[in-house]
TIVO-2410 file (N, C-alpha, C; in nm, 3 decimals):
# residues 159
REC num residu      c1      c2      c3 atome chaine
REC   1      X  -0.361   1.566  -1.166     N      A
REC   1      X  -0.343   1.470  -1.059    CA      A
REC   1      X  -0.355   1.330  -1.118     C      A
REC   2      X  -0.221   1.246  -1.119     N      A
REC   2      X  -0.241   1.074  -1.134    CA      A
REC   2      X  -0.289   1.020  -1.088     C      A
REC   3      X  -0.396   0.932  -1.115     N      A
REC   3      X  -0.458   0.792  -1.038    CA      A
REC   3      X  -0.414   0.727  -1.128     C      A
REC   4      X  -0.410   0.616  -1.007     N      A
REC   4      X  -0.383   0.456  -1.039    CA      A
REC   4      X  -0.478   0.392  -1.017     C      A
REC   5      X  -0.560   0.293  -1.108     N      A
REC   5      X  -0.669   0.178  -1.038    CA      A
REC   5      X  -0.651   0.044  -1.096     C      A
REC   6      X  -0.613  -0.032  -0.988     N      A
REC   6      X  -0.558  -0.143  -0.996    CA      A
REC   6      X  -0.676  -0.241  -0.924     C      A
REC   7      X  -0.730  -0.335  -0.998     N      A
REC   7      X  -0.798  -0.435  -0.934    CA      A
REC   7      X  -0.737  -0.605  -0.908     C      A
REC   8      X  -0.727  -0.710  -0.772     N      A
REC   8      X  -0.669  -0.780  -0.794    CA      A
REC   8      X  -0.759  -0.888  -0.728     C      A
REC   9      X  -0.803  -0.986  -0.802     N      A
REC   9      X  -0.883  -1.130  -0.756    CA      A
REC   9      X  -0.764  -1.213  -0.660     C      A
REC  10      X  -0.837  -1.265  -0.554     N      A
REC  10      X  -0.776  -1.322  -0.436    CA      A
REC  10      X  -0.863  -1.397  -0.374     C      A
REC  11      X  -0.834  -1.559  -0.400     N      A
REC  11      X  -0.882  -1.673  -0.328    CA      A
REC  11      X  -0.867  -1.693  -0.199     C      A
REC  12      X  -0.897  -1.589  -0.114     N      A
REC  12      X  -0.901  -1.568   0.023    CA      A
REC  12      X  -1.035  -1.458   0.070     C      A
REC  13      X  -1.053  -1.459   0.215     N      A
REC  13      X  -1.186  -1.387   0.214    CA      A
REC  13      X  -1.157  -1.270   0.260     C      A
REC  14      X  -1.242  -1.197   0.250     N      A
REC  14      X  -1.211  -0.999   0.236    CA      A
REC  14      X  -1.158  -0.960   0.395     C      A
REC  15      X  -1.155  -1.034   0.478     N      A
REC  15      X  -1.123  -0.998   0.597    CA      A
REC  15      X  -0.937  -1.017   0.633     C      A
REC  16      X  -0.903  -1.145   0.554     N      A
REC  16      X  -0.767  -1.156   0.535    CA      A
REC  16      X  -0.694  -1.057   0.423     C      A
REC  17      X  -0.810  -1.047   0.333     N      A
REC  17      X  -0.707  -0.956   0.266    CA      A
REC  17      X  -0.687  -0.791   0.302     C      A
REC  18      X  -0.788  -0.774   0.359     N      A
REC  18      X  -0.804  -0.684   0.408    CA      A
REC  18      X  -0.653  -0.685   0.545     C      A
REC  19      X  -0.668  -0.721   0.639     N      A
REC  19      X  -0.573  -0.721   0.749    CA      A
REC  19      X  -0.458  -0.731   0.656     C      A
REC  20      X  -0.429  -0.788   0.590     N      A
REC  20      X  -0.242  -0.824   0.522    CA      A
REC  20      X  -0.221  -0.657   0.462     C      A
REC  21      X  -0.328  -0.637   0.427     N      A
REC  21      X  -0.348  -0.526   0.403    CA      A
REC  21      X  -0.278  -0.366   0.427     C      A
REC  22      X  -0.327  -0.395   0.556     N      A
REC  22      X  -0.247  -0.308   0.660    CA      A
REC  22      X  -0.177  -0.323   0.763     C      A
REC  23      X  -0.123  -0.477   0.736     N      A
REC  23      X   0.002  -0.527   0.846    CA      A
REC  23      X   0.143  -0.440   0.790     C      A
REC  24      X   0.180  -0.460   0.904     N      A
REC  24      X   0.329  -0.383   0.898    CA      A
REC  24      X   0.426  -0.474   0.805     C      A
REC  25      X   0.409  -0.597   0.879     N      A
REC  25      X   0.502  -0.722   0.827    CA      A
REC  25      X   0.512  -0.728   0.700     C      A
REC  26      X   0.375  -0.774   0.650     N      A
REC  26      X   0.317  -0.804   0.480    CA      A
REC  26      X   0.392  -0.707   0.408     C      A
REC  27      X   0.358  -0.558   0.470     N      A
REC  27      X   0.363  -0.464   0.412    CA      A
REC  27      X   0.559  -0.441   0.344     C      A
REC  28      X   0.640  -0.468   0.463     N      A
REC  28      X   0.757  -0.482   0.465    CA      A
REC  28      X   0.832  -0.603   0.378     C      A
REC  29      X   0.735  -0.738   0.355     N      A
REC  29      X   0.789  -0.846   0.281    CA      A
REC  29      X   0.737  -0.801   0.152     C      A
REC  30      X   0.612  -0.707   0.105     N      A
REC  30      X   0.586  -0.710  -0.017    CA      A
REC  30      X   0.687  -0.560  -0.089     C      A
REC  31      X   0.716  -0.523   0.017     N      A
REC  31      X   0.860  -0.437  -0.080    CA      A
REC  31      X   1.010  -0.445  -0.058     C      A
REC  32      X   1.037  -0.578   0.029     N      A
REC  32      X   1.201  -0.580   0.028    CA      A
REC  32      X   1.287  -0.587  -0.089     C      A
REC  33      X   1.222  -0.571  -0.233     N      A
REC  33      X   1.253  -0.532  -0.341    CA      A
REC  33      X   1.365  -0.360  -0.361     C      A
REC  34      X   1.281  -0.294  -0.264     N      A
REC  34      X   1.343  -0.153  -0.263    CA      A
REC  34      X   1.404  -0.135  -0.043     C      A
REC  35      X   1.392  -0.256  -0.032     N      A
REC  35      X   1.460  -0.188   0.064    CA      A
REC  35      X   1.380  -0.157   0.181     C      A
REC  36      X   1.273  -0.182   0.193     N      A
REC  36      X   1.173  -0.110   0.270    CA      A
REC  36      X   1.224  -0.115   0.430     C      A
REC  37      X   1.188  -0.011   0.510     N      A
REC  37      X   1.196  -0.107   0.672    CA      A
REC  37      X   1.151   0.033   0.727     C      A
REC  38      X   1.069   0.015   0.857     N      A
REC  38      X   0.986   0.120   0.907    CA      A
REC  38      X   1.062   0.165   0.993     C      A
REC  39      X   1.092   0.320   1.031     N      A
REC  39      X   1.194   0.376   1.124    CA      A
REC  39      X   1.103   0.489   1.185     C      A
REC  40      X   0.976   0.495   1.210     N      A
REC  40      X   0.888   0.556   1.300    CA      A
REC  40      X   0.748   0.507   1.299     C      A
REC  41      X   0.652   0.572   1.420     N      A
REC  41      X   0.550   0.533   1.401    CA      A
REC  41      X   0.470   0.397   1.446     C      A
REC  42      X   0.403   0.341   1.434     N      A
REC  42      X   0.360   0.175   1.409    CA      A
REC  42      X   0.461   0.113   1.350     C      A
REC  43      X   0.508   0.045   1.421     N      A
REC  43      X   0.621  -0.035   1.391    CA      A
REC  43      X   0.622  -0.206   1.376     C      A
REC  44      X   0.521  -0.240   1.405     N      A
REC  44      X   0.470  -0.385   1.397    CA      A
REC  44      X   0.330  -0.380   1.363     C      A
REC  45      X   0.254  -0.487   1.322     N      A
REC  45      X   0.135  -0.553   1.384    CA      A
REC  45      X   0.029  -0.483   1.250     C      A
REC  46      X  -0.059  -0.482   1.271     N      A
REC  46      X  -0.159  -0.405   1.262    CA      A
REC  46      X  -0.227  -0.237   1.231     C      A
REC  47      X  -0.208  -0.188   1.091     N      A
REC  47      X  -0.223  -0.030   1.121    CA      A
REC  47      X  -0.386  -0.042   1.153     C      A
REC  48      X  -0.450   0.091   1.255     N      A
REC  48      X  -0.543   0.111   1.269    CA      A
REC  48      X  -0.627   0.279   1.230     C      A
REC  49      X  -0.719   0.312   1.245     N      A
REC  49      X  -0.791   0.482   1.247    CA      A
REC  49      X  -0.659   0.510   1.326     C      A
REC  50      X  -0.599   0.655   1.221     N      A
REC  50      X  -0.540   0.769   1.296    CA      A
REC  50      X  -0.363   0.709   1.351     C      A
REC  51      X  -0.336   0.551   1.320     N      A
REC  51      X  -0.239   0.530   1.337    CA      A
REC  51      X  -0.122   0.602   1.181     C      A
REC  52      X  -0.011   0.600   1.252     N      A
REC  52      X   0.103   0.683   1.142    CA      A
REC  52      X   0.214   0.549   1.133     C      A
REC  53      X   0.277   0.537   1.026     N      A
REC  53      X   0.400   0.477   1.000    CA      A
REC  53      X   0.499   0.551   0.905     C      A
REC  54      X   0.627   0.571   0.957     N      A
REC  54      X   0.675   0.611   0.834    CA      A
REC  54      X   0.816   0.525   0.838     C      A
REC  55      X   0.795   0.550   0.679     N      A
REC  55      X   0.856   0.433   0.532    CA      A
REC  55      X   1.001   0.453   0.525     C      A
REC  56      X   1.134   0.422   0.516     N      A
REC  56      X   1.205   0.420   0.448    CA      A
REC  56      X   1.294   0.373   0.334     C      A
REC  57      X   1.266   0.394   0.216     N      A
REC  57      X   1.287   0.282   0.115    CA      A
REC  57      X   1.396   0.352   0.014     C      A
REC  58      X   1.444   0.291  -0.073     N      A
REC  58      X   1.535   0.347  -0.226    CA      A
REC  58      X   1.402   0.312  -0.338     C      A
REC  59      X   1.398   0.455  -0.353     N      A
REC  59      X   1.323   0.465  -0.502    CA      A
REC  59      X   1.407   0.578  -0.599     C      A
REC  60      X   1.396   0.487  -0.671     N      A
REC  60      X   1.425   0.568  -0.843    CA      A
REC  60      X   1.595   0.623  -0.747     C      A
REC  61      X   1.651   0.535  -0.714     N      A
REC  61      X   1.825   0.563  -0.692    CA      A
REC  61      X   1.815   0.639  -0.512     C      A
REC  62      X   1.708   0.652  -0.482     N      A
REC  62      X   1.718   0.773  -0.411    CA      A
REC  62      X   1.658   0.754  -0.275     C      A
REC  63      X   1.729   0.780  -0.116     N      A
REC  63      X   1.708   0.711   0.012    CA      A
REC  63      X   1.511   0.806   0.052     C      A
REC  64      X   1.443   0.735   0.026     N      A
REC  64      X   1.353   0.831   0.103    CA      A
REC  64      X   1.276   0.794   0.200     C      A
REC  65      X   1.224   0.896   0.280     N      A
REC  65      X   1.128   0.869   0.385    CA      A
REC  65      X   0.977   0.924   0.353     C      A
REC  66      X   0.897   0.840   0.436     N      A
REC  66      X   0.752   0.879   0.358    CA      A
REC  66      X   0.688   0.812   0.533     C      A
REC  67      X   0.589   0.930   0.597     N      A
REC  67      X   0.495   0.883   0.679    CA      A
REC  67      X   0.364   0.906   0.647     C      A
REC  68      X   0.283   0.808   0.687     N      A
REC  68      X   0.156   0.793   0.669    CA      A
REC  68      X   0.078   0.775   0.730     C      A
REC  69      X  -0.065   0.795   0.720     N      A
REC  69      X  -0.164   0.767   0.833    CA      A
REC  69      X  -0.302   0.718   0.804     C      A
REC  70      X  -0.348   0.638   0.874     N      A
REC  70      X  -0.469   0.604   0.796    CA      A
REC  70      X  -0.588   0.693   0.828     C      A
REC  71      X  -0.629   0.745   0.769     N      A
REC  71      X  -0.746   0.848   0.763    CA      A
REC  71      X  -0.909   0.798   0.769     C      A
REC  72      X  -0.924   0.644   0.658     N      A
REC  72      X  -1.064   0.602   0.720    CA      A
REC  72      X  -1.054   0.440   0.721     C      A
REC  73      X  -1.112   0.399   0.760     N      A
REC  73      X  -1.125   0.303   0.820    CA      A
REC  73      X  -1.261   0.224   0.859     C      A
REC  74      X  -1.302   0.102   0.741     N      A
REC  74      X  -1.429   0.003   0.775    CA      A
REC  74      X  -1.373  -0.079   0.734     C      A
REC  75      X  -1.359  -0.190   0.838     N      A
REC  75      X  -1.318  -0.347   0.811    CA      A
REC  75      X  -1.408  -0.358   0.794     C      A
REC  76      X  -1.446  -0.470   0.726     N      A
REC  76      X  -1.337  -0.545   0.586    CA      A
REC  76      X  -1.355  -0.471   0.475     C      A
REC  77      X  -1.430  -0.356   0.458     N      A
REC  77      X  -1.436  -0.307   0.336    CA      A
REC  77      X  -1.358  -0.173   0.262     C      A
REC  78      X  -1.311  -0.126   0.353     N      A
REC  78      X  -1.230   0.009   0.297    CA      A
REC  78      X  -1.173   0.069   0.390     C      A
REC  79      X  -1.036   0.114   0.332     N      A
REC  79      X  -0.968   0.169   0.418    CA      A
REC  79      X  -0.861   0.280   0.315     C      A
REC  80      X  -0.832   0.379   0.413     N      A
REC  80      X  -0.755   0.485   0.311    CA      A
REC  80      X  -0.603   0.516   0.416     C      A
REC  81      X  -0.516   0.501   0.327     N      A
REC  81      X  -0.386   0.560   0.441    CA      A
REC  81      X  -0.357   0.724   0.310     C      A
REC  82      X  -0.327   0.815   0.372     N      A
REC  82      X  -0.265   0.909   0.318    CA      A
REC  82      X  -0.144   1.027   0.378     C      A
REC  83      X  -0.046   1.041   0.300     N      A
REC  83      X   0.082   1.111   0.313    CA      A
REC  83      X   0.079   1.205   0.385     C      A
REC  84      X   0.130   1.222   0.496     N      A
REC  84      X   0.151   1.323   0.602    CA      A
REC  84      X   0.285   1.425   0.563     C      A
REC  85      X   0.401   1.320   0.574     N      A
REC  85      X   0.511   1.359   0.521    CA      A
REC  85      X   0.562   1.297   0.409     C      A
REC  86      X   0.638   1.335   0.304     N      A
REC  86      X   0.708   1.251   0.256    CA      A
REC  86      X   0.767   1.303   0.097     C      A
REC  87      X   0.836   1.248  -0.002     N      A
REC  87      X   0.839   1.333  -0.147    CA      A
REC  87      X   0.730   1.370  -0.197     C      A
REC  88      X   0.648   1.328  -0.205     N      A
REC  88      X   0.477   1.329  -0.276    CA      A
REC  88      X   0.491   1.494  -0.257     C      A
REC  89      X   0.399   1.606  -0.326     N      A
REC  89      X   0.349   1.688  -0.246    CA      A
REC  89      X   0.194   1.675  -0.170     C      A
REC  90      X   0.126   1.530  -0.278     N      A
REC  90      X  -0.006   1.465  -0.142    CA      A
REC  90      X   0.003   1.354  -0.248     C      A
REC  91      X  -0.055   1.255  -0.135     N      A
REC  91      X  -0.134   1.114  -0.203    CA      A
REC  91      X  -0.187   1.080  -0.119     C      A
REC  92      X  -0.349   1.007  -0.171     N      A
REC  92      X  -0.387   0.930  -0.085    CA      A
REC  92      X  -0.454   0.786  -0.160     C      A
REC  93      X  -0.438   0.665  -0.065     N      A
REC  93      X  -0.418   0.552  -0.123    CA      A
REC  93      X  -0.545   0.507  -0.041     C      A
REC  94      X  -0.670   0.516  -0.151     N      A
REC  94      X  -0.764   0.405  -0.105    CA      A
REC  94      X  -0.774   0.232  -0.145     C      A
REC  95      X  -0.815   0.129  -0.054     N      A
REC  95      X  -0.827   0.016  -0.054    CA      A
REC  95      X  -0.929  -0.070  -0.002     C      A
REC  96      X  -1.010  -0.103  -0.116     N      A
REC  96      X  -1.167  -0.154  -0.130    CA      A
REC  96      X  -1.120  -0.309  -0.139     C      A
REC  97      X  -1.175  -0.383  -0.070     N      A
REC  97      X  -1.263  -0.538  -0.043    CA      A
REC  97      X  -1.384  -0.559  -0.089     C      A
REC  98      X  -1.413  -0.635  -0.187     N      A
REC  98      X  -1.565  -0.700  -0.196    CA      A
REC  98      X  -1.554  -0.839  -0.251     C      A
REC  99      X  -1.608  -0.870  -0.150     N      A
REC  99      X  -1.648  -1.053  -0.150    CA      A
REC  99      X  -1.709  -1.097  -0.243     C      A
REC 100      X  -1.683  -1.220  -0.329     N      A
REC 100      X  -1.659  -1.250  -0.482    CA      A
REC 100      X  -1.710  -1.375  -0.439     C      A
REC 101      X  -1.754  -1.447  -0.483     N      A
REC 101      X  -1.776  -1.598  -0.533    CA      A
REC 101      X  -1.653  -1.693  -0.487     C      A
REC 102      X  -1.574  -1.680  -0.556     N      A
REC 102      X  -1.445  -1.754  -0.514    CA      A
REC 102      X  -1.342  -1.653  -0.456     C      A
REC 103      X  -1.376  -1.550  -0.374     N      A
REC 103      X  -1.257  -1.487  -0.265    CA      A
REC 103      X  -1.297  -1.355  -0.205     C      A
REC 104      X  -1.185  -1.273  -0.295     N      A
REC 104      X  -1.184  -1.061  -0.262    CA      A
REC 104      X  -1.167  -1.039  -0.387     C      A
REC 105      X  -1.218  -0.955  -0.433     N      A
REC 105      X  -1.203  -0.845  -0.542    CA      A
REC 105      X  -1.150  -0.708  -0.439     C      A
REC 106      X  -0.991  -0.711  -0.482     N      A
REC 106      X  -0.902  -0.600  -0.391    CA      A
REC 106      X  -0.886  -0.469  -0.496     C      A
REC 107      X  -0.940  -0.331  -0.468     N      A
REC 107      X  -0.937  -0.244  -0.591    CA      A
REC 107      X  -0.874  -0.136  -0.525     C      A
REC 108      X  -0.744  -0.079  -0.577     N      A
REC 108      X  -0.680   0.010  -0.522    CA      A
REC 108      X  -0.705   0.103  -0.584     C      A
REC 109      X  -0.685   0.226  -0.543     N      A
REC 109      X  -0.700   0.385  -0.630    CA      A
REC 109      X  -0.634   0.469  -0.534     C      A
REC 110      X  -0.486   0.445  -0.627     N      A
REC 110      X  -0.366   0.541  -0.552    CA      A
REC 110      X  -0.410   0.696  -0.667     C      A
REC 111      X  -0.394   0.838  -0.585     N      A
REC 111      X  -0.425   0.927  -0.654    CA      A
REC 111      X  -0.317   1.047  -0.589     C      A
REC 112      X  -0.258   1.070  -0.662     N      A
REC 112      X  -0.101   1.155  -0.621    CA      A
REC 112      X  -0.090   1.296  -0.663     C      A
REC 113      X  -0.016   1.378  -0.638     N      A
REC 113      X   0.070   1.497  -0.725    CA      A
REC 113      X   0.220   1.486  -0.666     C      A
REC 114      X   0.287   1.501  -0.767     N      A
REC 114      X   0.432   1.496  -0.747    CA      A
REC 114      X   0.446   1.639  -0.712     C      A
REC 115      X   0.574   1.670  -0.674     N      A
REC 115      X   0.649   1.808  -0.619    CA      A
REC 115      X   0.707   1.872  -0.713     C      A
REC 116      X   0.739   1.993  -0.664     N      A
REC 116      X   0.807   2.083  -0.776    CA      A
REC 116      X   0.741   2.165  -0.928     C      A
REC 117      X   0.616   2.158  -0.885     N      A
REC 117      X   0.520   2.217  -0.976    CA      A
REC 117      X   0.518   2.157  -1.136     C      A
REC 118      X   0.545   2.211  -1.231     N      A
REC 118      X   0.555   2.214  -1.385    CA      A
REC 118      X   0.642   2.109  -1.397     C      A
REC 119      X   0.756   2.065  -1.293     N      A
REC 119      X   0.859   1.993  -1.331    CA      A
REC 119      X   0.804   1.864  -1.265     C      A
REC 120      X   0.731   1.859  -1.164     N      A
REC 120      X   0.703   1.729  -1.153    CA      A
REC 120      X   0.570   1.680  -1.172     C      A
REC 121      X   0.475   1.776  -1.270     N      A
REC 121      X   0.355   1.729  -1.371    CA      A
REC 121      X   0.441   1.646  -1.488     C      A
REC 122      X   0.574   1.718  -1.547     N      A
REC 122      X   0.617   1.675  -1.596    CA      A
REC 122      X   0.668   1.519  -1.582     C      A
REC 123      X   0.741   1.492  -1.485     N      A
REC 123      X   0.766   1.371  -1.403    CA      A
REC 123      X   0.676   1.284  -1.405     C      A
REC 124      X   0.526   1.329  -1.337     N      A
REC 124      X   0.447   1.199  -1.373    CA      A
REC 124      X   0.384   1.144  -1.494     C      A
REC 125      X   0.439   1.249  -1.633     N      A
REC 125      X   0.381   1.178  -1.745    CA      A
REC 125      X   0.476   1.076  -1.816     C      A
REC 126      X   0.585   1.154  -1.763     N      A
REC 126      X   0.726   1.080  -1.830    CA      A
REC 126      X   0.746   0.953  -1.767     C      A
REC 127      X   0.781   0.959  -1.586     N      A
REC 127      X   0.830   0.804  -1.576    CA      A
REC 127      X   0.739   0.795  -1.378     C      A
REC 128      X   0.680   0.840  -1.355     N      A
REC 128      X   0.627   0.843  -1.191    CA      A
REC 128      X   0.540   0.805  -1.219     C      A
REC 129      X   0.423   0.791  -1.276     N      A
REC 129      X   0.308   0.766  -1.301    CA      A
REC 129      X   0.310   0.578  -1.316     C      A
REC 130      X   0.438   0.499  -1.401     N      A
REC 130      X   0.441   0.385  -1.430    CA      A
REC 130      X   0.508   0.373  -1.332     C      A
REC 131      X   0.622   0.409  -1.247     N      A
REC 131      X   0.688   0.348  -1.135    CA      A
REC 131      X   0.606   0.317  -1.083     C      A
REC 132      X   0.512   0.424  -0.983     N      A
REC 132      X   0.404   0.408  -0.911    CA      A
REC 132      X   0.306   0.256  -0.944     C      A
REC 133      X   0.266   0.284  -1.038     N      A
REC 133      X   0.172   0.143  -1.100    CA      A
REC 133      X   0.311   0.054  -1.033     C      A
REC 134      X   0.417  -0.009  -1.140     N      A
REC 134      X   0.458  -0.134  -1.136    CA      A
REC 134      X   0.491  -0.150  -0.944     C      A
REC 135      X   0.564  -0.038  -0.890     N      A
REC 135      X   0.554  -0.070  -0.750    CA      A
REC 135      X   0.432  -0.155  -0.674     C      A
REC 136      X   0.307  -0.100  -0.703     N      A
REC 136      X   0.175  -0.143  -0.651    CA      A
REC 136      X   0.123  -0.300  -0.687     C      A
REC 137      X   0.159  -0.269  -0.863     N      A
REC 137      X   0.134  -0.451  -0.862    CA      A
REC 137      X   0.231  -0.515  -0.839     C      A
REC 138      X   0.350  -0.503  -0.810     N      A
REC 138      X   0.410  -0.596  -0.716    CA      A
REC 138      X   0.376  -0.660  -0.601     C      A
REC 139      X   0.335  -0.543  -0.548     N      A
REC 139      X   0.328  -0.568  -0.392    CA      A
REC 139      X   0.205  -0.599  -0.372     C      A
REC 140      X   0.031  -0.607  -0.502     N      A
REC 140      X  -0.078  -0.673  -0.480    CA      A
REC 140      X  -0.037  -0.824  -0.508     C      A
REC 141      X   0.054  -0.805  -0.598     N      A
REC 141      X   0.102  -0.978  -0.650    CA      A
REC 141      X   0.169  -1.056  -0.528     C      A
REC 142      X   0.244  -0.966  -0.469     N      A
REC 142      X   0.285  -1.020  -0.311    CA      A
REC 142      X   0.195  -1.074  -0.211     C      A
REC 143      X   0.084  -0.972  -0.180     N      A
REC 143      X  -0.052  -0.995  -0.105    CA      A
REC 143      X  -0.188  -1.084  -0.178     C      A
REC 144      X  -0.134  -1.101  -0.288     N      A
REC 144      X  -0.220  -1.248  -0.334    CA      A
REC 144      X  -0.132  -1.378  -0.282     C      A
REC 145      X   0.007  -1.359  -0.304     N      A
REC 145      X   0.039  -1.490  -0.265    CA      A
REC 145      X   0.058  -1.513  -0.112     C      A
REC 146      X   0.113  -1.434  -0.062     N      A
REC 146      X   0.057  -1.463   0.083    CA      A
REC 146      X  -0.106  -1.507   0.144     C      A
REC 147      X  -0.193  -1.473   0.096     N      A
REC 147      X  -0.303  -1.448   0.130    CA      A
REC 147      X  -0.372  -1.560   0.075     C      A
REC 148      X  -0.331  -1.684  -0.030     N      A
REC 148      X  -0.369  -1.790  -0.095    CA      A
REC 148      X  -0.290  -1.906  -0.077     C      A
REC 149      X  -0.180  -1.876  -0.003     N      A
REC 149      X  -0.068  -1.981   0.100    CA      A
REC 149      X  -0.114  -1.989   0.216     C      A
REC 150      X  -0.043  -2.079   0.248     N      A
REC 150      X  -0.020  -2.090   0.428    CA      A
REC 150      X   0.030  -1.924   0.495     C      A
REC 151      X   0.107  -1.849   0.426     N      A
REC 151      X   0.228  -1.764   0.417    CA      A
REC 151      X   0.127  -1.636   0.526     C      A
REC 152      X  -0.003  -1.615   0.490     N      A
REC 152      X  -0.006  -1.517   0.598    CA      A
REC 152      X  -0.047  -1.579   0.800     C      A
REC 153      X  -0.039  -1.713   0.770     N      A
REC 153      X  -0.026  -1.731   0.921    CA      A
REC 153      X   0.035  -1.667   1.001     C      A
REC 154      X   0.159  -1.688   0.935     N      A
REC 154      X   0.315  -1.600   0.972    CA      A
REC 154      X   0.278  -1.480   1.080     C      A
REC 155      X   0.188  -1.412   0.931     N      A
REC 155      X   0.195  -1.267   0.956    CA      A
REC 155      X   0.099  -1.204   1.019     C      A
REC 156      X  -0.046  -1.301   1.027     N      A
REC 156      X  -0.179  -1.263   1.112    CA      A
REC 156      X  -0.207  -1.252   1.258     C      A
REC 157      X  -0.228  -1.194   1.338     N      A
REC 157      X  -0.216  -1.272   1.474    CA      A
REC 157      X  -0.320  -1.362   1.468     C      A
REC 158      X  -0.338  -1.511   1.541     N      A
REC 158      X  -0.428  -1.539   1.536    CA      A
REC 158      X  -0.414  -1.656   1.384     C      A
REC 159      X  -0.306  -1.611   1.276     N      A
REC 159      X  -0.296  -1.683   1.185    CA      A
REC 159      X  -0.227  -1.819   1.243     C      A
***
């Protein structure tokens, strides 16, 4: 099983980064890279406990759908969404907040198995394992700059 642990410093406080977090919006501007746009589920705003969204994006050439749900849930400090449906045969994506001196210390730990047994252990040593990563720091590099701009007013209610 792959994990990913990605840590990202953010001159904003754990409660904003936290919410951009699990906004729909954010979530949708930090991957219009692949296409992203939500076609079930939570469809705006805010994911919460037990809410589902599912994903439709182009990865690696290929149209897919992926729904999700968030499973736990403590603002501002942690929150986990994990794969209901989707290519994965499971993942679940935890996301830790801790308040720093100058902001959030944001620490992700995506932890996966690909499908198709032998052939897609294979897959994640060869090239799934780094997609996965570079996808994620994109889209933390996205949620730093929103989150250290004006840029998540936009997207906060209340911002």
């Amino acid at each position: 099983m792959p994990r990913i642990e990605l840590t990202t410093l953010i001159a904003a406080p754990p409660e904003r980064c936290f919410d951009l977090s699990r906004s729909v919006e954010a979530h949708l501007h930090s991957t219009s890279r692949s296409g992203e746009r939500v076609v079930g589920g939570v469809m705006s705003g805010l994911l919460g406990l037990g809410d589902e969204v599912t994903w439709e994006a182009r990865h690696l050439g290929v149209r897919q759908r992926l729904t999700s749900r968030m499973t736990q849930f403590d603002r501002p400090n942690h929150f986990r969404d994990s794969m209901v449906r989707g290519a994965f045969a499971r993942f679940d994506h935890d996301h830790f907040f801790e308040a720093t001196a100058t902001g959030t210390l944001v620490r992700d730990v995506f932890d996966f198995d690909a499908p198709l047994g032998v052939l897609g252990r294979a897959a994640e040593r060869v090239f799934l394992t780094a997609y996965m990563r570079r996808f994620l720091v994109e889209r933390n590099e996205d949620l730093k700059r929103l989150a250290e701009s004006e840029g998540w007013r936009g997207i906060l209610p209340g911002g």
